[in-house]
Steps between C-alpha positions, in 0.01 A plus 500: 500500500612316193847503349576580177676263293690801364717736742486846408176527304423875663862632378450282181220698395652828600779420296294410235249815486747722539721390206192477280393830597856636435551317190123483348271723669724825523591527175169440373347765730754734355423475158136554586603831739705579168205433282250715704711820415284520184152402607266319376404724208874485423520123560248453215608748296786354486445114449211575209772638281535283159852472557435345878174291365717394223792361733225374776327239188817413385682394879203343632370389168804298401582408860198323462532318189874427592396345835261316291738346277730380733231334769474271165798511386664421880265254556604301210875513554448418897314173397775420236757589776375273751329264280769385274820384555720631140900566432551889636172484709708679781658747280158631343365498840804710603449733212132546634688765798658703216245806507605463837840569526557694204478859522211654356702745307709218307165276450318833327849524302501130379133521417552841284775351306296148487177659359604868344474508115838351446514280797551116431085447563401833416636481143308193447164660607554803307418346174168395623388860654549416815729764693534432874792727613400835637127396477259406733594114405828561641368601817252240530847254398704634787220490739465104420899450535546689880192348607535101403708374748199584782244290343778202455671522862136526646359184360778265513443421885222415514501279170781309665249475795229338321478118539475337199193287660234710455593525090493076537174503649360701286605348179415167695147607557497529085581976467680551210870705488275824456222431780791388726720838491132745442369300762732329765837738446397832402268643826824352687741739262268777506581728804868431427418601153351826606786592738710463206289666281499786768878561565558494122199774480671720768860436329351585142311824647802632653761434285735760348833422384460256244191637375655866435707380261306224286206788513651796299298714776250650200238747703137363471710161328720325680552689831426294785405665835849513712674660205202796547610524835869472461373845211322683795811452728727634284320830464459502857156476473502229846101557596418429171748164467327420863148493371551294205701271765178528712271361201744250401514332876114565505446287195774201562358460838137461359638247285697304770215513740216367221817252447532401807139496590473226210765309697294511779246337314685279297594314789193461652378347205815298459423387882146349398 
Protein backbone atom coordinates (compact mmCIF):
# COMPACT_ATOMS: atom_id res chain seq x y z
CA UNK A 1 0.00 0.00 0.00
CA UNK A 2 1.28 3.40 -0.90
CA UNK A 3 2.17 6.20 1.49
CA UNK A 4 0.92 9.37 1.41
CA UNK A 5 3.17 12.18 1.13
CA UNK A 6 0.85 13.93 3.60
CA UNK A 7 0.17 12.42 7.25
CA UNK A 8 -3.20 12.89 8.37
CA UNK A 9 -5.15 13.33 5.15
CA UNK A 10 -8.37 11.20 6.72
CA UNK A 11 -8.50 13.67 9.90
CA UNK A 12 -7.55 16.56 7.46
CA UNK A 13 -10.63 16.20 5.66
CA UNK A 14 -12.74 15.63 8.71
CA UNK A 15 -11.50 18.69 10.00
CA UNK A 16 -12.13 20.33 7.01
CA UNK A 17 -15.92 19.16 6.27
CA UNK A 18 -16.87 19.62 9.45
CA UNK A 19 -15.81 23.30 9.82
CA UNK A 20 -17.32 24.06 6.43
CA UNK A 21 -20.42 22.45 7.31
CA UNK A 22 -20.46 24.38 10.67
CA UNK A 23 -19.42 27.56 9.26
CA UNK A 24 -21.07 27.42 5.54
CA UNK A 25 -23.49 24.75 5.18
CA UNK A 26 -25.49 25.17 8.56
CA UNK A 27 -26.22 28.47 8.36
CA UNK A 28 -27.24 28.33 4.92
CA UNK A 29 -29.59 25.39 5.59
CA UNK A 30 -31.09 27.53 8.26
CA UNK A 31 -32.03 30.35 6.38
CA UNK A 32 -33.66 28.04 3.86
CA UNK A 33 -35.62 26.00 6.99
CA UNK A 34 -36.40 29.78 7.94
CA UNK A 35 -37.46 30.62 4.46
CA UNK A 36 -39.79 27.56 4.01
CA UNK A 37 -42.07 28.92 6.91
CA UNK A 38 -43.86 30.89 4.16
CA UNK A 39 -44.02 28.57 1.17
CA UNK A 40 -43.60 28.90 -1.99
CA UNK A 41 -46.69 30.97 -2.76
CA UNK A 42 -45.35 33.21 0.03
CA UNK A 43 -41.77 33.07 -1.27
CA UNK A 44 -43.01 34.67 -4.53
CA UNK A 45 -45.33 36.75 -3.20
CA UNK A 46 -43.00 38.17 -1.52
CA UNK A 47 -39.89 38.74 -3.86
CA UNK A 48 -42.38 40.14 -6.90
CA UNK A 49 -43.15 43.13 -4.75
CA UNK A 50 -41.95 46.55 -6.56
CA UNK A 51 -40.24 47.50 -3.57
CA UNK A 52 -38.14 43.94 -3.54
CA UNK A 53 -37.84 44.01 -7.63
CA UNK A 54 -36.78 47.50 -7.21
CA UNK A 55 -33.86 46.70 -4.62
CA UNK A 56 -33.07 43.18 -6.56
CA UNK A 57 -32.18 45.53 -10.19
CA UNK A 58 -30.51 47.95 -8.32
CA UNK A 59 -27.92 45.35 -6.02
CA UNK A 60 -27.29 43.07 -8.75
CA UNK A 61 -27.63 45.64 -11.43
CA UNK A 62 -24.94 47.96 -10.12
CA UNK A 63 -22.90 45.10 -8.65
CA UNK A 64 -22.56 44.37 -12.08
CA UNK A 65 -21.60 47.49 -13.66
CA UNK A 66 -19.31 48.23 -10.56
CA UNK A 67 -17.47 44.90 -11.01
CA UNK A 68 -17.26 45.99 -14.51
CA UNK A 69 -15.56 49.11 -13.95
CA UNK A 70 -13.04 48.05 -11.79
CA UNK A 71 -11.87 44.65 -13.87
CA UNK A 72 -10.78 47.78 -16.22
CA UNK A 73 -10.06 50.02 -14.07
CA UNK A 74 -7.77 47.31 -11.80
CA UNK A 75 -6.32 46.06 -14.65
CA UNK A 76 -4.89 49.29 -15.64
CA UNK A 77 -3.46 50.32 -12.28
CA UNK A 78 -1.92 46.57 -11.76
CA UNK A 79 0.04 47.03 -15.10
CA UNK A 80 1.11 50.62 -14.05
CA UNK A 81 1.99 49.09 -10.59
CA UNK A 82 4.18 46.50 -11.82
CA UNK A 83 5.08 48.00 -15.01
CA UNK A 84 6.54 51.25 -14.04
CA UNK A 85 8.92 52.16 -11.71
CA UNK A 86 7.66 56.22 -10.49
CA UNK A 87 8.40 58.41 -7.09
CA UNK A 88 5.46 57.05 -4.49
CA UNK A 89 4.90 53.82 -6.60
CA UNK A 90 4.80 51.97 -3.14
CA UNK A 91 2.63 54.40 -1.46
CA UNK A 92 -0.22 54.32 -4.24
CA UNK A 93 0.16 50.68 -4.25
CA UNK A 94 -0.31 50.80 -0.44
CA UNK A 95 -3.30 53.00 -0.78
CA UNK A 96 -4.76 50.24 -3.20
CA UNK A 97 -5.67 48.07 0.53
CA UNK A 98 -7.60 51.13 1.81
CA UNK A 99 -11.26 49.76 1.07
CA UNK A 100 -9.69 47.15 2.90
CA UNK A 101 -8.97 48.25 6.12
CA UNK A 102 -11.23 51.00 6.47
CA UNK A 103 -14.46 50.40 7.96
CA UNK A 104 -17.28 50.39 5.76
CA UNK A 105 -19.19 52.76 7.89
CA UNK A 106 -16.39 55.61 7.73
CA UNK A 107 -15.78 54.89 3.78
CA UNK A 108 -19.87 55.43 3.17
CA UNK A 109 -19.27 58.63 5.52
CA UNK A 110 -16.28 60.06 3.48
CA UNK A 111 -18.05 59.29 0.25
CA UNK A 112 -21.44 61.17 1.48
CA UNK A 113 -19.58 64.19 2.46
CA UNK A 114 -17.24 63.77 -0.84
CA UNK A 115 -20.22 63.60 -3.29
CA UNK A 116 -23.51 65.13 -1.31
CA UNK A 117 -24.66 68.51 -2.77
CA UNK A 118 -22.20 70.51 -0.79
CA UNK A 119 -19.43 68.07 -0.67
CA UNK A 120 -15.99 69.23 -2.18
CA UNK A 121 -16.91 67.01 -5.67
CA UNK A 122 -20.47 67.08 -5.28
CA UNK A 123 -20.69 70.89 -5.42
CA UNK A 124 -18.81 70.85 -8.56
CA UNK A 125 -21.22 68.37 -10.29
CA UNK A 126 -24.21 70.08 -9.14
CA UNK A 127 -23.97 72.84 -11.58
CA UNK A 128 -23.97 70.45 -14.41
CA UNK A 129 -27.21 68.29 -13.23
CA UNK A 130 -25.48 65.70 -12.15
CA UNK A 131 -26.48 64.65 -8.43
CA UNK A 132 -24.80 61.45 -7.21
CA UNK A 133 -25.45 61.43 -3.39
CA UNK A 134 -28.46 59.48 -2.28
CA UNK A 135 -28.99 58.25 -5.92
CA UNK A 136 -28.46 55.24 -7.57
CA UNK A 137 -24.91 56.81 -8.82
CA UNK A 138 -23.87 56.82 -5.36
CA UNK A 139 -24.46 53.32 -4.95
CA UNK A 140 -22.99 52.25 -8.07
CA UNK A 141 -19.75 54.81 -6.61
CA UNK A 142 -19.46 52.93 -3.36
CA UNK A 143 -19.81 49.61 -4.94
CA UNK A 144 -16.62 50.54 -7.26
CA UNK A 145 -14.58 51.90 -4.05
CA UNK A 146 -15.14 48.47 -1.56
CA UNK A 147 -14.66 46.37 -4.45
CA UNK A 148 -11.21 47.74 -6.24
CA UNK A 149 -8.69 46.45 -4.26
CA UNK A 150 -9.85 42.58 -5.45
CA UNK A 151 -9.33 43.15 -9.03
CA UNK A 152 -5.75 44.95 -8.19
CA UNK A 153 -4.39 42.34 -5.46
CA UNK A 154 -5.61 39.50 -7.90
CA UNK A 155 -3.67 40.47 -10.94
CA UNK A 156 -0.50 41.69 -9.62
CA UNK A 157 0.96 38.03 -9.17
CA UNK A 158 0.71 36.84 -11.82
CA UNK A 159 1.85 40.03 -13.88
CA UNK A 160 5.03 39.85 -11.85
CA UNK A 161 5.06 36.16 -13.07
CA UNK A 162 5.03 36.83 -16.64
CA UNK A 163 8.46 36.71 -18.39
CA UNK A 164 9.06 39.48 -20.32
CA UNK A 165 10.20 36.96 -23.29
CA UNK A 166 7.23 36.10 -24.72
CA UNK A 167 6.31 40.18 -25.19
CA UNK A 168 10.16 40.18 -27.01
CA UNK A 169 9.28 37.49 -29.22
CA UNK A 170 6.42 38.69 -30.20
CA UNK A 171 7.36 42.17 -31.07
CA UNK A 172 10.51 40.34 -32.61
CA UNK A 173 8.38 38.28 -34.88
CA UNK A 174 7.05 42.01 -36.16
CA UNK A 175 3.03 42.24 -33.48
CA UNK A 176 2.51 45.56 -32.72
CA UNK A 177 2.04 47.01 -28.77
CA UNK A 178 -1.80 46.20 -29.35
CA UNK A 179 -1.52 42.59 -31.04
CA UNK A 180 1.14 41.82 -28.36
CA UNK A 181 -1.08 42.51 -25.06
CA UNK A 182 -4.78 41.32 -27.22
CA UNK A 183 -2.82 38.58 -28.33
CA UNK A 184 0.24 37.26 -26.28
CA UNK A 185 -0.76 38.93 -22.60
CA UNK A 186 -4.35 39.11 -22.31
CA UNK A 187 -5.67 35.07 -22.52
CA UNK A 188 -2.66 34.83 -19.86
CA UNK A 189 -4.49 37.77 -17.59
CA UNK A 190 -7.81 36.53 -18.27
CA UNK A 191 -8.77 33.90 -15.56
CA UNK A 192 -6.96 36.13 -13.05
CA UNK A 193 -9.05 38.86 -14.44
CA UNK A 194 -12.25 37.00 -13.88
CA UNK A 195 -11.40 35.93 -10.30
CA UNK A 196 -11.02 39.49 -9.70
CA UNK A 197 -13.86 40.47 -11.45
CA UNK A 198 -15.72 37.79 -9.29
CA UNK A 199 -14.69 38.69 -5.66
CA UNK A 200 -15.37 42.37 -6.46
CA UNK A 201 -19.00 41.08 -7.81
CA UNK A 202 -19.63 39.15 -4.52
CA UNK A 203 -18.15 42.23 -2.38
CA UNK A 204 -20.37 44.80 -4.43
CA UNK A 205 -23.60 42.42 -4.08
CA UNK A 206 -23.26 42.14 -0.47
CA UNK A 207 -22.23 45.22 0.70
CA UNK A 208 -24.06 47.34 3.30
CA UNK A 209 -22.41 49.82 5.34
CA UNK A 210 -21.04 52.19 3.08
CA UNK A 211 -23.73 51.95 0.70
CA UNK A 212 -26.58 52.86 3.39
CA UNK A 213 -25.34 55.98 3.79
CA UNK A 214 -24.15 57.37 0.24
CA UNK A 215 -27.79 55.80 -0.88
CA UNK A 216 -30.37 57.99 1.02
CA UNK A 217 -32.33 54.47 1.21
CA UNK A 218 -35.37 56.04 -1.21
CA UNK A 219 -38.04 52.91 -1.61
CA UNK A 220 -38.25 51.81 -5.34
CA UNK A 221 -34.88 54.53 -5.66
CA UNK A 222 -32.04 53.94 -4.01
CA UNK A 223 -32.69 50.98 -1.65
CA UNK A 224 -30.40 48.27 -2.23
CA UNK A 225 -31.38 44.69 -1.17
CA UNK A 226 -29.65 44.18 2.49
CA UNK A 227 -31.18 47.44 3.68
CA UNK A 228 -34.82 45.54 2.67
CA UNK A 229 -33.76 42.92 4.80
CA UNK A 230 -32.23 44.81 7.61
CA UNK A 231 -36.52 46.62 7.13
CA UNK A 232 -38.07 43.04 7.44
CA UNK A 233 -35.89 42.29 10.57
CA UNK A 234 -36.79 45.06 12.34
CA UNK A 235 -40.50 44.37 12.19
CA UNK A 236 -39.77 40.96 13.04
CA UNK A 237 -40.91 39.82 9.98
CA UNK A 238 -37.61 36.92 9.94
CA UNK A 239 -39.37 34.37 7.20
CA UNK A 240 -39.87 37.08 5.10
CA UNK A 241 -36.03 38.68 5.57
CA UNK A 242 -35.04 34.75 4.98
CA UNK A 243 -36.63 34.49 1.59
CA UNK A 244 -35.35 37.55 0.12
CA UNK A 245 -31.88 36.16 1.66
CA UNK A 246 -32.80 32.90 -0.20
CA UNK A 247 -33.18 34.79 -3.71
CA UNK A 248 -30.28 36.92 -3.12
CA UNK A 249 -27.78 33.70 -2.50
CA UNK A 250 -29.79 32.02 -5.41
CA UNK A 251 -28.87 34.75 -7.82
CA UNK A 252 -25.02 35.57 -6.66
CA UNK A 253 -24.34 31.95 -6.89
CA UNK A 254 -25.71 31.78 -10.56
CA UNK A 255 -23.48 34.52 -11.24
CA UNK A 256 -20.31 33.04 -9.58
CA UNK A 257 -20.88 29.68 -11.10
CA UNK A 258 -21.47 31.17 -14.97
CA UNK A 259 -18.20 33.17 -13.62
CA UNK A 260 -16.42 30.59 -12.77
CA UNK A 261 -17.51 28.31 -15.49
CA UNK A 262 -15.91 31.06 -17.89
CA UNK A 263 -12.71 30.53 -15.89
CA UNK A 264 -12.87 27.14 -16.62
CA UNK A 265 -12.84 27.93 -20.08
CA UNK A 266 -10.69 30.73 -20.19
CA UNK A 267 -7.95 28.64 -19.28
CA UNK A 268 -8.37 26.04 -21.50
CA UNK A 269 -8.21 28.35 -24.18
CA UNK A 270 -5.33 30.19 -22.59
CA UNK A 271 -3.64 26.50 -22.47
CA UNK A 272 -3.88 26.11 -26.42
Amino acid sequence: MARRVLPGFGLSLGFVLTWLGLIVLLPLAALALKASGIGFGGLWTMVTTPAVLAALKLSFGAAVLSAVINAIAGLLVAWVLVRYSFPGRRFFDALVDLPFALPTAVAGIALTALYAPKGWIGALLAPLGIKVAFTPLGVLIAMVFVGFPFVVRTLQPVLESLDRDIEEAATSLGASRWQTFTRVLFPLLLPALLTGFALALARAVGEYGSVIFIAGNIPMKSEILPLVIVKQLEQFKYADAAAVGIVMLALSFLLLLAISLLQRWSRRWAER
